[in-house]
N, C-alpha and C positions, 0 to 999 in steps of 0.2 A: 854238218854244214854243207851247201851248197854252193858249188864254185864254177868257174867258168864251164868247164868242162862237163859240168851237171848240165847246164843250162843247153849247151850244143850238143848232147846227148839226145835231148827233151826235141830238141827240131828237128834232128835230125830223124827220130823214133816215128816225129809227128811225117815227116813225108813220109818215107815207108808207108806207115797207116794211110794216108791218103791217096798212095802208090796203088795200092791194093784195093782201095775202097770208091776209087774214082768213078767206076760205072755205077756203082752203088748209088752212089750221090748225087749222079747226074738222072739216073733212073728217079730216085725222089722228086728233084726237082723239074722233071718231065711234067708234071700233071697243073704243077701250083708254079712254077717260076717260068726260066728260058732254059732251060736244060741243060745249061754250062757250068751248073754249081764245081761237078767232079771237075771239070778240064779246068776250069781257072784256078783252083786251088792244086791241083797237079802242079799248071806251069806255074804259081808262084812259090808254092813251098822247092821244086827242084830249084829256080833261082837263088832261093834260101841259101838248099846246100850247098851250092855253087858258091855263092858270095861268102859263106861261114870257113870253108875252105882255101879261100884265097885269102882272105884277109886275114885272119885267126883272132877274132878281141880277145881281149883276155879278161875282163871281169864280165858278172852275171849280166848286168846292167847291159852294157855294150853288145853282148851275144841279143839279146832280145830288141835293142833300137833297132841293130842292123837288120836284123830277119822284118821286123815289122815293115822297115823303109823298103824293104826289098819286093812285100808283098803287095806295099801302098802303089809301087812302080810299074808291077809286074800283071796286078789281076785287075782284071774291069768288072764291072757291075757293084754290087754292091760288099761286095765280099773281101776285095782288096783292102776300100777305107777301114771297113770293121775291123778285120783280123789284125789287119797292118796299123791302127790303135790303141787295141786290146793290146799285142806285143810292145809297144813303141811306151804306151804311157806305163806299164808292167816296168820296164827297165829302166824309165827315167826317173819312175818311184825307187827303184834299188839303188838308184846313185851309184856311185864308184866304187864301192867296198869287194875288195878280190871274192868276199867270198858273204853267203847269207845264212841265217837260219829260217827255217820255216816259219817262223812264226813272223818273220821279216817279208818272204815270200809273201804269205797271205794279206799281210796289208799293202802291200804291193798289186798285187791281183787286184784286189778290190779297186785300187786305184783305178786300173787296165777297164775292168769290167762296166766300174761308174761312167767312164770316158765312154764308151762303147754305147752306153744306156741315152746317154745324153747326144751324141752323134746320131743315132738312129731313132732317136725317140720310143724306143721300144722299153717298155713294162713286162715283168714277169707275167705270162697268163696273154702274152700277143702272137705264140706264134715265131718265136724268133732264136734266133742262139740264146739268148738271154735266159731262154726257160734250160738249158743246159747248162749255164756259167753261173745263172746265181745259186743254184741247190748245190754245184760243183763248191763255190769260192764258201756257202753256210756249211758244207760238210769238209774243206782243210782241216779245221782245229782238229780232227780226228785222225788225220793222216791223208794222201794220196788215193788210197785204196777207196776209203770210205769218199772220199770227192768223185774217183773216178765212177763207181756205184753208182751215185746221186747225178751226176750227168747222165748217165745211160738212161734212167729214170726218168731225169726231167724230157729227154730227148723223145723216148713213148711216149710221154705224157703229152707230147704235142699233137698226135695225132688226132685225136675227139672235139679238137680246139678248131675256131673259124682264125681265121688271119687276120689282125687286126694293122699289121705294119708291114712293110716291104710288097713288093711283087706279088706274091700270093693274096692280099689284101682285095686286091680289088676282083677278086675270084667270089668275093663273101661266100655264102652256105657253102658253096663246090671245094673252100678251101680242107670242108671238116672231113674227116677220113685220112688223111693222106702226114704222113709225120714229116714234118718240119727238117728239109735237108742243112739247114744254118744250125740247127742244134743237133741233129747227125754229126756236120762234120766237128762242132764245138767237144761235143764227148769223146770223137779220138783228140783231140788234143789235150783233155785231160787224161784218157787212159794212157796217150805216152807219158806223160806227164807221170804217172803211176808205174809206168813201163822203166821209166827213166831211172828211177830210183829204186829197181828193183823189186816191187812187188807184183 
């Protein structure tokens, strides 16, 4: 079962990764975006930790509204509303329950994920986090490991693709070559996610 303390592990896990991966991600998004993908997801996952830390929720549900409301406040461009979404509608599918099973998670996510799809208008195969979170949230039933895999995946897989949504979009052909930093940073946050629970 998964309980509060899973779930602030999983954000906490996720800064770090984003800690480390920042210029990573802003180098991605140098060619196809503005090149703040790494620093705006820096400053809002640290506000994360900051806010998870001072207030402490104590069910799953609450650990994930607050990080999302934190990220919706904190990052500009396009990456705030998303991510801060994906977390926000994730935990209000969990409802109140101290604690979850996976299999509760995953319809949960999917929740998060649909929300996300429907916000940004993005389709698997555009170019977007989405080609990281849906082969992420189709490979759960298998476990974390097998999700975190399948985001890494999908995240290459964006590379050979032209942009069909977001920022990079209007780059058309120049967008193809260059992998998708919104499904970069979507795959560390499933591999903490992975990280989180130990594998």
């Amino acid at each position: 079962m998964l309980d509060a303390d899973f779930f602030r592990r999983w954000m906490t896990m996720t800064a770090a990764s984003v800690e480390r991966e920042a210029e990573r991600l802003t180098a991605l998004d140098s060619p196809i975006g503005d090149a703040d993908h790494g620093s705006n997801l820096l400053r809002g996952f640290r506000a994360v930790t900051v806010a998870l830390d001072k207030e402490s929720p104590d069910t799953p549900g609450a650990v994930l509204i607050l990080a999302g409301r934190q990220l919706i406040s904190t990052v500009g461009g396009a990456s705030g509303p998303l991510y801060g979404t994906l977390l926000r509608r994730t935990g209000k599918a969990l409802g109140e329950a101290a604690e979850v099973d996976e299999a509760k998670f995953a319809e949960a996510f999917r929740t998060g994920v649909d929300a996300v799809m429907t916000l940004g208008g993005a389709a698997p195969g555009d170019k977007t986090m989405i080609d990281a979170l849906v082969p992420a949230l189709d490979a759960l039933g298998a476990g974390f490991t097998a999700a975190r895999a399948a985001a890494e995946e999908g995240a290459l897989a964006t590379t050979p693709l032209q942009a069909r949504k977001g920022r990079a979009s209007y780059l058309g052909e120049r967008s193809i070559g260059h992998q998708d930093p919104g499904a970069t940073s979507s795959a560390l946050l499933v591999a903490a996610l992975a990280e989180a629970h130990g594998e």
